[in-house]
N, C-alpha and C positions, 0 to 999 in steps of 0.2 A: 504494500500500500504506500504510496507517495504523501510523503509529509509534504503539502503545499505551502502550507503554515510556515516551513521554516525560508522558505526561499524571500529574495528583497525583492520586496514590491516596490519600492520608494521612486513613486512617480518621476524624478529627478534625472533619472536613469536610466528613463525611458523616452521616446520620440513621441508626440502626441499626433491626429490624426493625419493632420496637415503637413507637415514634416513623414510620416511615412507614404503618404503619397506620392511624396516630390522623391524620396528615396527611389521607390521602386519603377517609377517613370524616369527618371535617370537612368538607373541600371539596366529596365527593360529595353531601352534606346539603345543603352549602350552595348546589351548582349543580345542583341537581336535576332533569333533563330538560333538560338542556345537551344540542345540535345542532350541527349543521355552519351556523356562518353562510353558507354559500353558498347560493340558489334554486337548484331545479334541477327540471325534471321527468320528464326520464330521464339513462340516466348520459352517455348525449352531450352533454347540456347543461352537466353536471356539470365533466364533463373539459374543454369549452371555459370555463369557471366560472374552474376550477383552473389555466388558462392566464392568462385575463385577471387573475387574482389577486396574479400576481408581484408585488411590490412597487405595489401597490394594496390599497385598502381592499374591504373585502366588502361596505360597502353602495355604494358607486359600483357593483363588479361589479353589485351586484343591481337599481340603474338601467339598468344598458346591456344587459344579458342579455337581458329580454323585447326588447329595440327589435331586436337582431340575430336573433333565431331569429323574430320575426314578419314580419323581410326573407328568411330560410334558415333556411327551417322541419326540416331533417332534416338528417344527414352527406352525403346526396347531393346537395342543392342550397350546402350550406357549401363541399363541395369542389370545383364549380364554380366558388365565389363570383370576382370580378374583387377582385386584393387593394388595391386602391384604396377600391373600396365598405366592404371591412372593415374598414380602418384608418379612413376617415369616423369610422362607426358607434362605433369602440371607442377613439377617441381621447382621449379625456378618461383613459382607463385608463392611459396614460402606456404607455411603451415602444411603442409602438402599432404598428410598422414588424416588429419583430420577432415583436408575440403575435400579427400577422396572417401572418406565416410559419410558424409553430409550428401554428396551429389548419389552417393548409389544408395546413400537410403533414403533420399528423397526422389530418384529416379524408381525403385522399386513401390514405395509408395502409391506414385502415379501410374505406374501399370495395374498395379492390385487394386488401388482404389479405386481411382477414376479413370480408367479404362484407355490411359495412357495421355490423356488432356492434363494437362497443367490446370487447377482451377480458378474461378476469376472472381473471389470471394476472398476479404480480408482474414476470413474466419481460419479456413482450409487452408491458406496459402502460410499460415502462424503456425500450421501444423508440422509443416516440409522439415526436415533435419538444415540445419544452415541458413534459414531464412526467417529475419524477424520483421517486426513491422516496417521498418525502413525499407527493406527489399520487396515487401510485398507490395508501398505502395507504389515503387516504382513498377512493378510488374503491371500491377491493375491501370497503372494512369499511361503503361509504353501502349500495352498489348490488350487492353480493354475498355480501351474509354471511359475510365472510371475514376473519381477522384475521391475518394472517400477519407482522408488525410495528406498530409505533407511529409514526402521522406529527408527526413532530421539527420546526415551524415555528418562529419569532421566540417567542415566548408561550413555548411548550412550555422549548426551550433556556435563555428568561432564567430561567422560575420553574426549573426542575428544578434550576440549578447552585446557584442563589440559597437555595432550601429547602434543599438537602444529600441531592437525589437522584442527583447525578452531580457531578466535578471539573471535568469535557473541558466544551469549546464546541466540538466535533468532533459535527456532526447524526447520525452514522453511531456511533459510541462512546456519545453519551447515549441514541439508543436502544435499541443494546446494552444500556445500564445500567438503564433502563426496564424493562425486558423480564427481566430476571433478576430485578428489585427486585419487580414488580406481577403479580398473578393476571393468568391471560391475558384474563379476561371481563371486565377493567379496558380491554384495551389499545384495546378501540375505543369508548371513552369518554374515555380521559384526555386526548386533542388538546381533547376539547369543552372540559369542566373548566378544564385549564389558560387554556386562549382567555377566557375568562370569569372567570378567577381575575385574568390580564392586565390585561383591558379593566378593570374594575372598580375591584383593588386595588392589583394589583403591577404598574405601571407601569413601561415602561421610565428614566424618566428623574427621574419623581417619585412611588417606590410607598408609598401612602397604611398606613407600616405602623404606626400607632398603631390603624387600623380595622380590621387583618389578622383574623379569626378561628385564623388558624396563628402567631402573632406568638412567642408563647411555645415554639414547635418550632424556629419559621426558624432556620438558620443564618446569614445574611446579616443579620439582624434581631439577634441574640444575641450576635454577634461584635464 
């Protein structure tokens, strides 16, 4: 259960409505046809993508992807796979022991369960081995028209606290605060945006904010 209680609300510290408008109309400008850095060419590729992604970069993912689905071309031959050959193939992706348990037990899953369909439900897709809400909601908002949350990754959490669109480093409470804050027809564009707001500007460890376009809104920046 999520202590909300203890997180700082201290309006102070936050962007109020008019100030987050101008934020995200900046940034939307500015990232204009922002995507999901992952390849993928249906959503089973997708969700083994978003497995191998765990603390991995998305362009290594997007070197190892074609080599693995052109050895296990479908969910049916992945979740036969020998999890030795997977771990081979996906080894440079780091964690490599466990994304090869994840993927064939959530590859087996989806043949036993759902008759080899990846599901298009937040519910189901919370079920999969390797995939929490963050990956489910990019799943539902690539490959299903469906936006029923904000996926809250690294990017997302540093820029949000850092601008003054949420207090928490809590992924489950900033996307709460996303979601109250942002038109819903934002919410399956803003993981883009921010990804690319990330890479770009707002680094985690040295964000380049004399270059910021938001410079003069940031909180982090102004304080």
């Amino acid at each position: 259960m999520i202590e909300v209680s203890l997180e700082n609300k201290s309006n102070n510290n936050l962007l109020n409505e008019k100030q987050i408008t101008e934020v995200i109309n900046i940034l939307e400008k500015e990232y204009k046809g922002a995507t999901c850095g992952l390849d993928y060419n249906n959503v089973f590729e997708l969700l083994v993508a978003l497995i191998l992604a765990a603390q991995c970069t998305d362009l290594r993912v997007n070197k190892i992807r074609p080599i693995l689905f052109n050895r296990f071309k479908n969910v049916y031959e992945m979740a036969k796979a020998e999890p030795k050959e997977i771990s081979k193939i996906i080894h440079s992706c780091g964690f490599y022991n466990n994304k090869t348990k994840n993927i064939l037990g959530a590859s087996n899953i989806i043949v036993s369960k759902y008759n080899g369909k990846v599901p298009g439900n937040m519910q189901d897709l919370t079920t999969l081995p390797g995939i929490g809400r963050k990956s489910a909601n990019i799943i539902l908002q690539e490959c299903f028209n469906v936006s029923v949350g904000i996926a809250v990754d690294t990017h997302v959490s540093r820029i949000s606290k850092r601008l003054g669109l949420t207090t928490s480093t809590n992924p489950i409470i900033i996307e709460r605060d996303l979601m109250e804050k942002l038109e819903k027809n934002l919410w399956n564009k803003i993981n883009h945006i921010l990804v690319c707001h990330g890479r770009a500007i707002c680094d985690a460890k040295k964000p380049k904010c004399d270059k910021c376009m938001v410079n003069h809104i940031c909180k982090y920046y102004n304080n």
